[in-house]
C-alpha positions in Angstrom: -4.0 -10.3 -81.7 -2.6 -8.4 -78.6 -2.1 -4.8 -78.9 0.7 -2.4 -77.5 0.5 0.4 -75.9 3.2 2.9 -76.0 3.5 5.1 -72.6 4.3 8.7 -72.9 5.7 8.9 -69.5 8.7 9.8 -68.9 11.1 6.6 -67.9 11.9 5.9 -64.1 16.0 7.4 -64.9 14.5 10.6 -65.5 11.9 10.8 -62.5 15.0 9.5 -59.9 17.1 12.4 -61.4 14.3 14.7 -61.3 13.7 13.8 -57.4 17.6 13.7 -56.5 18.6 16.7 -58.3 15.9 18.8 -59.4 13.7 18.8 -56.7 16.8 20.1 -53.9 18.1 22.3 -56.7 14.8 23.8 -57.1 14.3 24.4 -53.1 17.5 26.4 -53.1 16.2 28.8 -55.8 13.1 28.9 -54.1 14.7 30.3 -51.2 16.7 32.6 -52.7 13.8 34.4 -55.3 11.6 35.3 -52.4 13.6 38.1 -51.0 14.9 39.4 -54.4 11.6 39.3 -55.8 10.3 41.4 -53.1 13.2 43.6 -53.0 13.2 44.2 -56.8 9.2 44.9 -56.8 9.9 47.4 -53.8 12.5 49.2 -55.5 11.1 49.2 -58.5 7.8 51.0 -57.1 5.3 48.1 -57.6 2.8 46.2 -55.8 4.8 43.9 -53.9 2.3 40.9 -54.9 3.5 41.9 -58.7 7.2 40.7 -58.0 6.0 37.1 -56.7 3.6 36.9 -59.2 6.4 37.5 -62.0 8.9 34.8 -60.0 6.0 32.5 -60.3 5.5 32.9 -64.0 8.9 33.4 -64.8 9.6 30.3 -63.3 7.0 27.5 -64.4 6.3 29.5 -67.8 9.6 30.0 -69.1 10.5 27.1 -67.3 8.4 24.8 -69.4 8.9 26.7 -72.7 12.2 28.3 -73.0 15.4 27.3 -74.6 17.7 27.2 -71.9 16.8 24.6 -69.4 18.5 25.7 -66.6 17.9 29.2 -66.9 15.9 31.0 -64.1 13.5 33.6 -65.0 11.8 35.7 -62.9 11.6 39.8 -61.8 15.0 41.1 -62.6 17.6 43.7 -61.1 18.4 45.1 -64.8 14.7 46.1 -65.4 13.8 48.2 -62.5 14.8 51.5 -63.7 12.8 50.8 -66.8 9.8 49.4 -64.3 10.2 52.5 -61.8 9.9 55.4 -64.9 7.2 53.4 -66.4 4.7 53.1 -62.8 5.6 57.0 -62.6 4.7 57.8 -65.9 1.6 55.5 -66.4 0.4 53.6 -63.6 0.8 49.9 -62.9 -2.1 48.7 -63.9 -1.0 50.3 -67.5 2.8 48.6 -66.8 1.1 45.5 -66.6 -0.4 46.1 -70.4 3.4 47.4 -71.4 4.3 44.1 -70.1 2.0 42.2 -71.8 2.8 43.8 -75.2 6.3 43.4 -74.6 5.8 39.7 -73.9 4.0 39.4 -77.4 6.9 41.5 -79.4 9.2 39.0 -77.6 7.2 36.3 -79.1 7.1 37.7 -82.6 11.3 38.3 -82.6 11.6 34.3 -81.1 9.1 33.1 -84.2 10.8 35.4 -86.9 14.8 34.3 -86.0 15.5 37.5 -85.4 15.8 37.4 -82.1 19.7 36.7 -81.6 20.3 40.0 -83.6 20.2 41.1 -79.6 23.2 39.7 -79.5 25.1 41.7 -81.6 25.1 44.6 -79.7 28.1 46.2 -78.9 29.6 43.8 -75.0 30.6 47.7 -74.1 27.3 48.9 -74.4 25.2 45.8 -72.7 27.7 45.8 -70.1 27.9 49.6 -69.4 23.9 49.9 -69.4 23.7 47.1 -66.5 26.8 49.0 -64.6 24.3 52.3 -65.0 21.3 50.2 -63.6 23.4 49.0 -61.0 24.8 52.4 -60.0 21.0 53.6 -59.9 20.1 50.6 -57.9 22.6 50.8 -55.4 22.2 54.6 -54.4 18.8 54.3 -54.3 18.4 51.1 -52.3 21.2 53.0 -49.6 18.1 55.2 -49.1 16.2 52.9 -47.8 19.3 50.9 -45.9 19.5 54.5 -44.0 15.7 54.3 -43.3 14.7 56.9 -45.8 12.6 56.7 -48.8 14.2 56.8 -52.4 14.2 59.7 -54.8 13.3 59.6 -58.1 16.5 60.1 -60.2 19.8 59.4 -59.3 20.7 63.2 -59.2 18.3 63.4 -56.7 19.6 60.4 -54.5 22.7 61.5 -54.9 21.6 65.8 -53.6 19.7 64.3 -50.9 22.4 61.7 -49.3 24.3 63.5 -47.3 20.8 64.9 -45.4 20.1 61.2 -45.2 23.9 60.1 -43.6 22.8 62.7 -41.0 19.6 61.6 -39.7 19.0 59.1 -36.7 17.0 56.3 -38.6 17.5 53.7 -36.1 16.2 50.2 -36.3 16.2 50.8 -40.1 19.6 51.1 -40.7 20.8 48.1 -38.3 18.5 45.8 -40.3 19.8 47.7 -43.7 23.7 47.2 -42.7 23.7 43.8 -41.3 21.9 42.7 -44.4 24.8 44.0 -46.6 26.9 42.8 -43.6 26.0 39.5 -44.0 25.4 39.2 -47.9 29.1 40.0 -48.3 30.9 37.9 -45.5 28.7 34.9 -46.0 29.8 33.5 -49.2 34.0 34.0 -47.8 32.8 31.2 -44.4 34.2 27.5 -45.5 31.3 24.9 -46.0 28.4 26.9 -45.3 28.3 29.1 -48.7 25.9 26.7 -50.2 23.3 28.1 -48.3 22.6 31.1 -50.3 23.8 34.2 -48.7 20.8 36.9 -49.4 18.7 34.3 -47.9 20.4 34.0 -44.8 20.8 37.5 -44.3 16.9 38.3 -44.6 15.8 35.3 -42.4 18.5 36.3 -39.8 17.6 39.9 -39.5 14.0 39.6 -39.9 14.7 37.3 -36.8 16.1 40.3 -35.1 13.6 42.4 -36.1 11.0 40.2 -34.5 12.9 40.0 -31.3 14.1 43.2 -30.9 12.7 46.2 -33.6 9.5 46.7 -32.9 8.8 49.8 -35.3 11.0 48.5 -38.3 9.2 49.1 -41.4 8.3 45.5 -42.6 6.8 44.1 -46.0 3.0 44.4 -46.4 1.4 41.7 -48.3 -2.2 42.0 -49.2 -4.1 39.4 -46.7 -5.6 37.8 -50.1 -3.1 37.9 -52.8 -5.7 36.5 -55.8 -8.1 38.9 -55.2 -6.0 42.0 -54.7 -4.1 41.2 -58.2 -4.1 45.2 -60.2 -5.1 43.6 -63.4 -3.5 45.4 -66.8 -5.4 48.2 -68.6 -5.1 50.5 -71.4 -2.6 52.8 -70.8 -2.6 56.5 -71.9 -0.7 58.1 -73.4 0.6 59.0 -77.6 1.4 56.2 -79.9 4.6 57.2 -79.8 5.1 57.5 -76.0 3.7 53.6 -75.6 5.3 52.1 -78.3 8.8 53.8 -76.8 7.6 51.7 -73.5 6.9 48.5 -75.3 10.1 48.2 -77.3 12.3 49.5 -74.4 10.8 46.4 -71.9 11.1 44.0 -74.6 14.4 44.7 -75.7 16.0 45.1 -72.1 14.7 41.8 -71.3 15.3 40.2 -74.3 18.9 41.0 -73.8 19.3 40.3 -70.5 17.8 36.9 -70.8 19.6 36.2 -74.0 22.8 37.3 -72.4 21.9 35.3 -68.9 21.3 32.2 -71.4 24.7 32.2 -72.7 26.4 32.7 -69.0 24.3 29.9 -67.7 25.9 27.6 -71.1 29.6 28.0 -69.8 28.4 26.9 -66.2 27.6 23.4 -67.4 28.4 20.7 -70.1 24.6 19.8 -70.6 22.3 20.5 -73.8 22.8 24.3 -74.9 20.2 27.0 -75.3 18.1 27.4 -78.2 18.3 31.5 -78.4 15.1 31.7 -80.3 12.7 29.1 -78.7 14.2 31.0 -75.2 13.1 34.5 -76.5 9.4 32.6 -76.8 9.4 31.2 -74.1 10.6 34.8 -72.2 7.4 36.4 -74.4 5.2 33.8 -73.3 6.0 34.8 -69.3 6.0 38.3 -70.0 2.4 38.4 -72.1 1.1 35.6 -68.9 2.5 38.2 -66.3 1.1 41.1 -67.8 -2.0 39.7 -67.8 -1.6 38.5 -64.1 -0.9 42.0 -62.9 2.8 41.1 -63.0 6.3 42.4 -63.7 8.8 42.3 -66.4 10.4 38.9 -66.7 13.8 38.3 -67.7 16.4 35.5 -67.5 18.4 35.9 -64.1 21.5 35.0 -64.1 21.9 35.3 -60.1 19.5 32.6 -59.3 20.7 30.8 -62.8 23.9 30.2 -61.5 22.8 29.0 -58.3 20.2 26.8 -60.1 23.2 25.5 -62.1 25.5 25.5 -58.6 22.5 23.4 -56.7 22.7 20.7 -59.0 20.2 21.2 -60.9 20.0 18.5 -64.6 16.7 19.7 -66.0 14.1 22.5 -66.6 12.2 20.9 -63.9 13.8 22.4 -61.3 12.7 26.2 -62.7 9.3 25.1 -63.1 9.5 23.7 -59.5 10.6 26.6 -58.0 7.8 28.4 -59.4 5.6 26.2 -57.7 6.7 26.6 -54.4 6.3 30.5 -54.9 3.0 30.4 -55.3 2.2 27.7 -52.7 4.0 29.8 -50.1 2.2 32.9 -51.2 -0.6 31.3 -50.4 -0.2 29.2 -48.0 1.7 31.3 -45.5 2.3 34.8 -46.9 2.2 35.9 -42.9 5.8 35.2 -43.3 6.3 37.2 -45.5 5.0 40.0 -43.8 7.4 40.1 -40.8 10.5 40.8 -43.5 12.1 44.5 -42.7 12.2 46.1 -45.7 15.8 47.7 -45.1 16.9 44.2 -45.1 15.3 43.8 -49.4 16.9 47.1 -49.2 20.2 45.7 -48.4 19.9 42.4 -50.7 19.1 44.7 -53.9 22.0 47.1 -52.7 25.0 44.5 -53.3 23.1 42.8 -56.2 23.4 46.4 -57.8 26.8 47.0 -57.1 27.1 43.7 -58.2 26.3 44.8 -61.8 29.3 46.5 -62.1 31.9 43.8 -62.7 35.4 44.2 -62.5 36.3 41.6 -65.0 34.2 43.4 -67.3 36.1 46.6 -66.8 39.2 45.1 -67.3 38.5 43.2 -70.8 37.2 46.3 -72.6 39.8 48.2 -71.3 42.1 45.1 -72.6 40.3 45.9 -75.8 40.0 49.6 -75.7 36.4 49.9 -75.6 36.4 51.7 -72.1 35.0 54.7 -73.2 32.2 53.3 -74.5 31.0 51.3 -71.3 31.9 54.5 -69.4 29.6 56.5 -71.3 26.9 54.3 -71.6 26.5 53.7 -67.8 26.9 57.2 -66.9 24.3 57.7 -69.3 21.8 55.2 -68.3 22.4 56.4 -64.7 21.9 60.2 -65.3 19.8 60.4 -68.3 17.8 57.1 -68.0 17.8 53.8 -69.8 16.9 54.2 -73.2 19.0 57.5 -73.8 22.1 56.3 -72.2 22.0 52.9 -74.4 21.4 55.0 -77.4 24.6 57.1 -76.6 26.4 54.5 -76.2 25.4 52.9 -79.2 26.2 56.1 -81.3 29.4 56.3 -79.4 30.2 52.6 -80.6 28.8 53.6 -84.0 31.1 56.5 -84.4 34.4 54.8 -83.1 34.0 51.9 -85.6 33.7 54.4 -88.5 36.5 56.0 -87.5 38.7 53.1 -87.4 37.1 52.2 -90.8 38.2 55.8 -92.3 41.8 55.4 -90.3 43.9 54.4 -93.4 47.6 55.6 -93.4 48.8 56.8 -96.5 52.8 57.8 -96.4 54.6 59.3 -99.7 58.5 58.7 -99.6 60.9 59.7 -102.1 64.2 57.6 -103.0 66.3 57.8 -106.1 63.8 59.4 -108.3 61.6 56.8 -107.6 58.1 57.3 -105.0 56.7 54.8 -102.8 53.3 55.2 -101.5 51.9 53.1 -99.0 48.5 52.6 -97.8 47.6 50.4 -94.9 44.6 50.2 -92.2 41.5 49.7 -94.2 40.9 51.7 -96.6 36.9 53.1 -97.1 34.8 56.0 -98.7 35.5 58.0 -95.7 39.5 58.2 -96.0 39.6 58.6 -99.9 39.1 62.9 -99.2 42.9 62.0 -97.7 44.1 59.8 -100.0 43.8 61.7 -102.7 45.2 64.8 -101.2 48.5 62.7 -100.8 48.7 61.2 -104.6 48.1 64.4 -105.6 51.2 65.7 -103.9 53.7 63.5 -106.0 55.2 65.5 -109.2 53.5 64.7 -112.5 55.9 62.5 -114.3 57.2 60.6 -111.3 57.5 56.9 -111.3 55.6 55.5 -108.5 54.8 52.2 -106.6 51.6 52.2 -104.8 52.4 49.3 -101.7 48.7 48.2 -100.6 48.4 46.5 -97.5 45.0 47.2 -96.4 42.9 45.0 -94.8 39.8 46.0 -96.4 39.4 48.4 -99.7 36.1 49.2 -100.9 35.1 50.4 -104.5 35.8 54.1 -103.6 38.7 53.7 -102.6 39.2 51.7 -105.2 38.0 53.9 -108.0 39.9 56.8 -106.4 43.2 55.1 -106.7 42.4 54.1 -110.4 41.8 57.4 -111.5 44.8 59.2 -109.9 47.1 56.0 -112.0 45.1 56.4 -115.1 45.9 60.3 -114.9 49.3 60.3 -113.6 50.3 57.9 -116.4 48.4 60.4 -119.0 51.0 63.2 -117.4 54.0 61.2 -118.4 54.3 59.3 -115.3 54.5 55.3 -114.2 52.6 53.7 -111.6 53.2 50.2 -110.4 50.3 49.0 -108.1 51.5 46.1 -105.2 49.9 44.0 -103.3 51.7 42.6 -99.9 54.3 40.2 -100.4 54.5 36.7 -99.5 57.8 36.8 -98.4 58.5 36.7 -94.1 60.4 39.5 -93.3 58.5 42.0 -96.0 55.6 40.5 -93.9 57.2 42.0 -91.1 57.6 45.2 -91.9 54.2 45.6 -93.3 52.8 44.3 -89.7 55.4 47.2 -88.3 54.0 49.6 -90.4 50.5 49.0 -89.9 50.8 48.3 -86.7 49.5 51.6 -84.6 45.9 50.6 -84.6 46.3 47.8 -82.3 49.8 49.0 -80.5 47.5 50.4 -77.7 45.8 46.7 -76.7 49.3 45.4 -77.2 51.4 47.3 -74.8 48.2 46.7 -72.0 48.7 43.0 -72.5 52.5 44.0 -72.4 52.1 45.8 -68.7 49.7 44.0 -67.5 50.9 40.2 -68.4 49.1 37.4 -70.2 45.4 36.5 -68.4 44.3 34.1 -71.4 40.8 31.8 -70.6 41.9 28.5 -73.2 45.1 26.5 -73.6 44.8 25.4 -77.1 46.4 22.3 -78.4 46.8 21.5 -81.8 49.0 20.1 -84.7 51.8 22.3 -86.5 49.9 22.0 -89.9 50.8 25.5 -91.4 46.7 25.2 -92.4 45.9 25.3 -89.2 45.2 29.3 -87.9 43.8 29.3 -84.4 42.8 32.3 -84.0 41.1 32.0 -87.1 39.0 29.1 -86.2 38.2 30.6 -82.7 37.4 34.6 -83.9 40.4 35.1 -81.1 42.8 37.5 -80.9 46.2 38.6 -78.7 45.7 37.1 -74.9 43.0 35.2 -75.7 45.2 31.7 -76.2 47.7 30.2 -74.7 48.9 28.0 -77.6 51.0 24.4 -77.8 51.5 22.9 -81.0 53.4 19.9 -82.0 53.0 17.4 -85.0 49.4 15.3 -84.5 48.4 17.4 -81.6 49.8 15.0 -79.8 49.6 15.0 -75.3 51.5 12.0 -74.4 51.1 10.8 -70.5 52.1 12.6 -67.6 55.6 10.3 -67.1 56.1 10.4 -71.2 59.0 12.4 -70.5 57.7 14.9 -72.6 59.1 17.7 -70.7 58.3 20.7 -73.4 54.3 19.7 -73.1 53.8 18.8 -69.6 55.4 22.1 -68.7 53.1 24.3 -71.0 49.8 22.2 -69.5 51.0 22.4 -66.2 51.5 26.1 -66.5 48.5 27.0 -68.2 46.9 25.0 -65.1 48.5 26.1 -62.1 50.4 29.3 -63.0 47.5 30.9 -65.5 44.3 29.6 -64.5 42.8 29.1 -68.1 39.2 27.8 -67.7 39.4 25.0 -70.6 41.7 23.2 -72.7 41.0 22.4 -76.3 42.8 19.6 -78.2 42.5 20.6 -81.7 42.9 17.8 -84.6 42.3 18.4 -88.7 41.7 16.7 -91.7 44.3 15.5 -94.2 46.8 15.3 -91.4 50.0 14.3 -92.2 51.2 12.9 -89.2 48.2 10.6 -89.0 48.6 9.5 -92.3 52.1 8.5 -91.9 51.4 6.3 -88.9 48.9 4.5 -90.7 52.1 4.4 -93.5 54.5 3.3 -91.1 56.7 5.4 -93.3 58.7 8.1 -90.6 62.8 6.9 -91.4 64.0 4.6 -88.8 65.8 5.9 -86.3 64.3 9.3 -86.3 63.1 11.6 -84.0 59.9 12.0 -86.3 59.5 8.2 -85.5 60.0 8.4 -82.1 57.5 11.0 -81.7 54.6 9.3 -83.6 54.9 6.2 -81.3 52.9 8.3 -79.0 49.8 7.7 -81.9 49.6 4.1 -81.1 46.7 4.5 -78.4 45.2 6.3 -80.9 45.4 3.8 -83.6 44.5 0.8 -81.0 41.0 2.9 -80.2 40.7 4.2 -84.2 40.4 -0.2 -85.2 37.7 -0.5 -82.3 34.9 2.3 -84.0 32.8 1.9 -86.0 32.5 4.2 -89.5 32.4 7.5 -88.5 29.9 9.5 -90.6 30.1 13.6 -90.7 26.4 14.9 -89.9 26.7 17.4 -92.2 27.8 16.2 -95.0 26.6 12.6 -94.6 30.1 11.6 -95.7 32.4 8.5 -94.2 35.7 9.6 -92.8 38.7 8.3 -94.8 41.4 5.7 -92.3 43.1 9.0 -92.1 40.8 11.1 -91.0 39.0 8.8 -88.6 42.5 8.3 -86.9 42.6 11.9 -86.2 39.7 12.2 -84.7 40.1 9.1 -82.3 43.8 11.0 -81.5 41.3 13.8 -80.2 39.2 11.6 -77.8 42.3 10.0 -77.0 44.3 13.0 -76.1 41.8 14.2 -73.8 42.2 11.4 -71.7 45.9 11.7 -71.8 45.4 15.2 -70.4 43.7 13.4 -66.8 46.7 11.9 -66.7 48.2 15.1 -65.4 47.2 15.5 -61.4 46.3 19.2 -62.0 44.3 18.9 -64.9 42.3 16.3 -63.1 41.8 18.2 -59.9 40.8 21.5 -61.4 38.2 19.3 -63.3 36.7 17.9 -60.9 36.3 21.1 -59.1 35.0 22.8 -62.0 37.0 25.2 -62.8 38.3 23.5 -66.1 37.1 22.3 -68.8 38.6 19.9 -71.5 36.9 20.1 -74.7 37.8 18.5 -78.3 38.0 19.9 -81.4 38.4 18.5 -85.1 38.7 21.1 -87.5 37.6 19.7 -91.7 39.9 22.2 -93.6 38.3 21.7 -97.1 34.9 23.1 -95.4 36.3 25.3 -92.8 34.0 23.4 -90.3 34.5 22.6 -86.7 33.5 19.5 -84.8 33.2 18.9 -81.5 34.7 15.4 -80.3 32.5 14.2 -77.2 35.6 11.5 -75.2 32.7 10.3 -72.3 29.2 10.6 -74.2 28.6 8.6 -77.3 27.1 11.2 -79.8 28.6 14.4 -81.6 27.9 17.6 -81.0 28.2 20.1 -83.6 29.8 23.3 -83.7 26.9 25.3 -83.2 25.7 23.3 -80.4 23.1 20.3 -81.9 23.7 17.0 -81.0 23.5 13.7 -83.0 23.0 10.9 -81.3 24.6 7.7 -82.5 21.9 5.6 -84.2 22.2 5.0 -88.2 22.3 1.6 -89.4 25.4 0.8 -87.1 27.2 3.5 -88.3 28.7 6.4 -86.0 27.5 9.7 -86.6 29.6 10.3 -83.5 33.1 11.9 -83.7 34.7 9.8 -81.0 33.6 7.6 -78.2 34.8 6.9 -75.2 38.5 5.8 -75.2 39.0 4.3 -71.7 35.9 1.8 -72.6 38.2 0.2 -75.7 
């Protein structure tokens, strides 16, 4: 009887992608870690050897183990304050033990699922701690772009720059300022910006150098790299000193990399990252480094984006790039050796500045969390890493409490008769002032308490039910209201409540509408979008019609083509989001065929006809998390989704800021009964859920698919 054997290869389709996009993907990345891995190690005060041996590691370790496949990893910007204090204050070859531990803590927080709590930290505070790093990066690196050598602090930098600015440093600063020369005007020249600008600016001045700078400083590489590895010891030092350095390198880097993860997910429309298998695969690099004699790794979301901007389909090309690292070291780390270092110098000055984004600036100042990201860089630059994060986290802290204890109690008097109303939300902390003001009203006095609080907790709560109980004991009356249903009382709540948020609404009032999504969906009063996306005012620009429908560019549907083609061309959103539900009634009476004849309601769901002519072609379409078949209904609304994405390339805009990627159409169906999003997939033939798993389309005929693609009916 013959016998089968199964190979465990991978097919030829995924070999021909891996050689036609992988391998050029990874060459790019290749080129562009070498001079930032040298430039980070050098700023950061370690053996220069360390920062390959981290790009190495980072790259085929957490490569081959993480949960983002295109993520990078390797020796990062954002740790090399942390890596700097901790080579003063211990040595590397104890750094390298830091590391290791680190990498092992990382591990632990990956297996435990408790590793995404990273994420909840305050955007104000991550972002203002990688503006401080950046700051600290950038004056010191303009040290060494002016030929000198870099101080210890940034107060010092900063005291001893103007001696710098006056001394004659020569060749040193020509290679240092046509580095950042370059760095910045390469990326603005047409057609040649896919050649990665650092590493054109470091092969072109260390060709200068060679020709004409004799007594540069250059990069000294030991002349064998295996055997000169500093491998880790003990470090000294109290328990409390190294397990301050442990946590600090494992958190920063588990941040970072988490952080860099979910960048990297909005660049492409491939498989997204598993958070927790990442923050494994980040400890696994970071215990392997540490052990190596290597730095910190983290996710990097510099050569990430170019990995993602090569081309790149699969973690191959991360692991590849590793590869070539270390075969370069080896091979020909002369190279290496001719590199000025005012030209790393120059390449880890922009990166810092870098760090401080603009677009950052402007959204927490959209959401009035400035002062928080200013505090929190200043601190990290002035203080040091762990103390300005901890400020700013206190600062964070301390502003949500007091917008917890904000309530706003007002006492009016009209006709013998006393309205109190509270609004805000109403916690321990504001009862001290809540009481005050029902205590003001006369005994006797009839009273109606108007609540419109967003939140009351059982102080509050007992608070205001002692005050009625005793009021009504000294002859008085107390009616207790909740907000009214009714429009206009709605209103005037919103009016009157309305002073925590006035601040971000008169920004978005001077400064105009920047929103990222145009969000299309039906005109079911069940449907809330900001309540299904966690969004709130500037976030959405928002169409809605009945079925969520897009007819054709030529439909002569002048109110939608006008808000797509706006939201396109004038605003710039990023994505578009056709949003259908369940139980809608618009889909239900097309299958009915019951809209009066003649009417305008008819006339509009004529434009469901595509949609019912790809609906008969599917199979049963099978929710994966409930296991349960769509009703005819339902299973028409969904096909409407797939369908109306394709209506959108209909639109010449639309289509051309797709293919250039700067949009993104994406397909919602939103089950009301379990408050559960879909996502419909209109060119791949599976379902992706909400949170990012796929289910491929493979159960007993059956679709576990939302929608397929509609062109192929």
């Amino acid at each position: 009887m013959p016998t089968s054997t199964t190979s465990h290869s991978p097919p030829a389709s995924v070999w021909k992608s891996i050689l036609h996009h992988d391998l050029p993907a990874s060459l790019v990345v290749f080129l562009i870690a070498i001079p930032l891995s040298l430039g980070i190690a050098a700023a950061s005060g370690a053996p220069l050897i360390a920062g390959l041996v981290a790009a190495v590691v980072g790259g085929v370790v957490a490569g081959a183990i993480g949960g983002s496949p295109l993520q990078v990893s390797g020796p990062a910007a954002g740790l090399t304050v942390v890596v700097a204090s901790l080579v003063t204050q211990f040595g590397w070859a104890a750094t390298a033990a830091i590391t290791c531990a680190a990498g092992l803590l990382q591990i632990l927080l990956g297996v435990t699922r408790i590793g995404r709590l990273a994420l909840s930290l305050s955007p104000a505070v991550v972002h203002g701690m990688l503006a401080g790093i950046g700051v600290t990066i950038a004056v010191q690196q303009l040290h060494v772009v002016l030929g000198g050598k870099a101080q210890s602090s940034l107060i010092a930098n900063v005291a001893e720059l103007p001696a710098q600015l006056v001394t004659h440093h020569g060749h040193s600063v020509v290679a240092g300022v046509l580095t950042v020369a370059i760095v910045l005007a390469w990326p603005r020249i047409p057609k040649v910006n896919v050649v990665p600008a650092p590493l054109v600016a470091v092969v072109a001045v260390t060709a200068l150098a060679a020709i004409a700078m004799p007594h540069v400083t250059r990069v000294d590489l030991p002349d064998k790299p295996l055997e000169s590895l500093i491998l880790p010891k003990l470090p000294d030092g109290t328990p409390a000193e190294l397990l301050t350095a442990v946590l600090t390198v494992a958190l920063v880097a588990s941040v970072e990399s988490l952080l860099s993860a979910v960048a990297v997910d909005k660049l492409h429309r491939g498989a997204r990252s598993n958070l927790d298998r990442e923050l494994i695969g980040q400890g696994a690099a970071n215990t392997v480094s540490g052990l190596l004699g290597g730095m910190p790794v983290t996710g990097v979301i510099v050569r990430s984006s170019t990995n993602v901007a090569a081309g790149a389909r699969t973690r191959a090309s991360s692991i590849l790039h590793g590869l070539w690292i270390a075969a370069f070291v080896l091979a020909a780390g002369a190279m290496l050796e001719l590199i000025p270092m005012a030209a790393l110098a120059g390449v880890l000055l922009v990166t810092g500045l870098r760090l401080v984004q603009l677009a950052h600036i402007r959204t927490l100042r959209r959401h009035d969390e400035l002062l928080v990201y200013v505090v929190t860089a200043v601190g990290v630059a002035v203080l040091g890493l762990a103390e300005g994060v901890l400020i700013g986290l206190v600062l964070a802290l301390i502003r949500v409490l007091y917008r917890l204890a904000r309530a706003t109690v007002t006492s009016t008097e009209s006709g013998g008769m006393w309205t109190v109303r509270i609004s805000g939300a109403l916690v321990f902390l504001g009862v001290a002032s809540l009481v005050r003001k029902l205590r003001s009203i006369p005994p006797g006095a009839h009273v109606r308490v108007e609540l419109t609080v967003e939140h009351l907790d059982h102080a509050a709560y007992e608070a205001i039910e002692d005050w009625r109980r005793g009021h009504i004991a000294r002859g008085g009356s107390v009616e207790v209201l909740r907000s009214t249903a009714k429009m206009l009382d709605g209103v005037r709540e919103f009016e009157a409540s309305a002073e925590s948020i006035r601040p971000m609404l008169a920004k978005l009032a001077a400064e105009g509408q920047r929103p990222e999504h145009l969000f299309i969906t039906c005109a079911d009063s069940r449907i809330v979008p900001t309540m299904i996306t966690t969004s709130g005012p500037g976030d959405q620009f928002c169409v809605r019609n009945i079925g969520n429908l897009v007819p054709p560019k030529g439909s002569n549907s002048s109110s939608v083509d006008a808000a797509i083609e706006y939201a396109v061309d004038v605003l710039g959103v990023r994505s578009i989001v056709v949003c259908g539900h369940s139980s809608c009634g618009a889909a239900a009476a097309t299958l009915a065929a019951d809209a009066p004849t003649g009417s305008g309601l008819q006339a509009w769901l004529r434009h469901f006809e595509p949609s019912v002519r790809h609906a008969v072609g599917l199979p049963d379409i099978i929710d994966p998390a409930t296991g349960v078949k769509l009703i005819a209904a339902d299973k028409l609304s969904v096909a409407n989704v797939a369908v109306q994405l394709e209506n959108l390339r209909s639109f010449p805009s639309v289509r051309r800021a797709e293919d250039e990627g700067r949009l993104e159409l994406i397909g919602l169906w939103f089950d009301i009964g379990a408050a559960a999003a879909r996502l419909v997939l209109d060119r791949e033939p599976f379902l992706a859920r909400a949170d990012g798993e796929l289910s491929k389309i493979r159960s007993n005929g059956t679709a576990s698919a939302i929608a397929t693609n509609p062109s192929s009916q």
